[in-house]
C-alpha positions as CSV (number, residue, x, y, z in Angstrom):
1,X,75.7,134.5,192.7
2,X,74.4,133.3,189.5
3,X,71.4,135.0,187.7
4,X,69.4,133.4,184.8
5,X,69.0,135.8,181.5
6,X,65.6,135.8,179.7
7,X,66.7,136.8,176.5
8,X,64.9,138.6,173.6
9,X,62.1,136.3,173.2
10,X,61.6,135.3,177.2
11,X,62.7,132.1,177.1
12,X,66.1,132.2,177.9
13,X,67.4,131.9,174.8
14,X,70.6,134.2,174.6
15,X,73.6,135.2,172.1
16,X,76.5,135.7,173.9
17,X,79.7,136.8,171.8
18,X,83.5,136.8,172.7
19,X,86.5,138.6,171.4
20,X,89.7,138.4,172.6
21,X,93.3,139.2,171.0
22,X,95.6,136.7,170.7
23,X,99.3,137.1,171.0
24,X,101.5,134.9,168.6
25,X,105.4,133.9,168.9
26,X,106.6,134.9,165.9
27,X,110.0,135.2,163.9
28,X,111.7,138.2,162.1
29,X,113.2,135.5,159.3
30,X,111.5,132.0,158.3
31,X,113.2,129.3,159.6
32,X,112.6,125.3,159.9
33,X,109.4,125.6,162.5
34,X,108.6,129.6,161.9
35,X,107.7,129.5,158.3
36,X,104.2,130.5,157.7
37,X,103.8,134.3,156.4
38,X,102.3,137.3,158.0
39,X,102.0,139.5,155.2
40,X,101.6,144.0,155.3
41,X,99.0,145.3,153.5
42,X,99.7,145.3,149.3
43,X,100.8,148.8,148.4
44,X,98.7,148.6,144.8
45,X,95.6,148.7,145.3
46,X,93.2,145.2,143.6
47,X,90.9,145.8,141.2
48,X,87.6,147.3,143.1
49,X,85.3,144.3,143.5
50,X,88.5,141.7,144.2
51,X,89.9,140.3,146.9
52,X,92.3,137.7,147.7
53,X,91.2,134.8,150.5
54,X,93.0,133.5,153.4
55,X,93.6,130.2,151.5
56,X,94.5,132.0,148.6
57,X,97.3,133.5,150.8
58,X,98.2,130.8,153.8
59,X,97.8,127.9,151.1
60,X,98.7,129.1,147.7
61,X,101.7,131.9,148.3
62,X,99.1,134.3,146.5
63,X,101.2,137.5,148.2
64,X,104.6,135.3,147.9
65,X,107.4,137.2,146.4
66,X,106.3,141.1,146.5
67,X,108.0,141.4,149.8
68,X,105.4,141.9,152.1
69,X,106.0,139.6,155.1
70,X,106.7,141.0,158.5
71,X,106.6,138.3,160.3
72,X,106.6,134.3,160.4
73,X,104.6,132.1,162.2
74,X,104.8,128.1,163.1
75,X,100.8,127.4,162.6
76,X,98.5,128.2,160.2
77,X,96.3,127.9,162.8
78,X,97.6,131.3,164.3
79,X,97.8,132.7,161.3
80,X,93.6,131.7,160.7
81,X,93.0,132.9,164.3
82,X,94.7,136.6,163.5
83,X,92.5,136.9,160.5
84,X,89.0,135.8,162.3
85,X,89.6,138.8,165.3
86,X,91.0,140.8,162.7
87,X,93.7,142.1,165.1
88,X,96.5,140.7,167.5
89,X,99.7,141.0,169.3
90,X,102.6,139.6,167.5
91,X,105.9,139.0,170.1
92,X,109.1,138.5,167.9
93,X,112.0,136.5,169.7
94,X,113.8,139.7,171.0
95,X,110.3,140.3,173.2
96,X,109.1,143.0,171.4
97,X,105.4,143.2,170.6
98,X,103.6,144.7,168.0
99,X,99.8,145.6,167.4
100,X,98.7,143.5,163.7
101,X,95.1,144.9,162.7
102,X,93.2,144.4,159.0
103,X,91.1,146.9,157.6
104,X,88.6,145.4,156.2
């Protein structure tokens, strides 16, 4: 059965919205095709005020070094898909899944 929505202004202009969590193959250690960062949140806290972008961290290793990755992944594109929802399910190659979310 399909119904037609009116919307706010009565003339069937609607906003629909979407969420879903996606579920990413990922990797305990990087490796040839798993080599793109998941990082935990920074223990010291940034200067109130700053904050560091996705590209800052996928494209210019802003969180490299300071041991913080918990995971790997073998697309940026996941990566930029985790960070839109702001959660997901990460699935390591032993099966086991994990719940990823960001505070914001």
């Amino acid at each position: 059965m399909a119904h037609q929505l009116a919307g706010q202004d009565q003339r069937g202009n609607v906003q629909i919205t979407g969420y879903y969590v996606p579920i990413l193959s990922v990797r305990h250690l990087p490796d040839e095709v798993y080599r793109y960062p998941l990082y935990r949140k920074q223990h010291n806290e940034m200067p109130k005020g700053s904050s560091l972008l996705e590209k800052e961290i996928d494209f210019e290793n802003a969180l490299a070094g300071q041991q913080l990755e918990i995971a790997y992944t073998a697309d940026l594109v996941d990566n930029f898909f985790l960070h839109v929802q702001g959660s997901g399910v990460v699935e390591y190659e032993n099966g086991e899944q994990k719940l990823l979310s960001w505070v914001a």
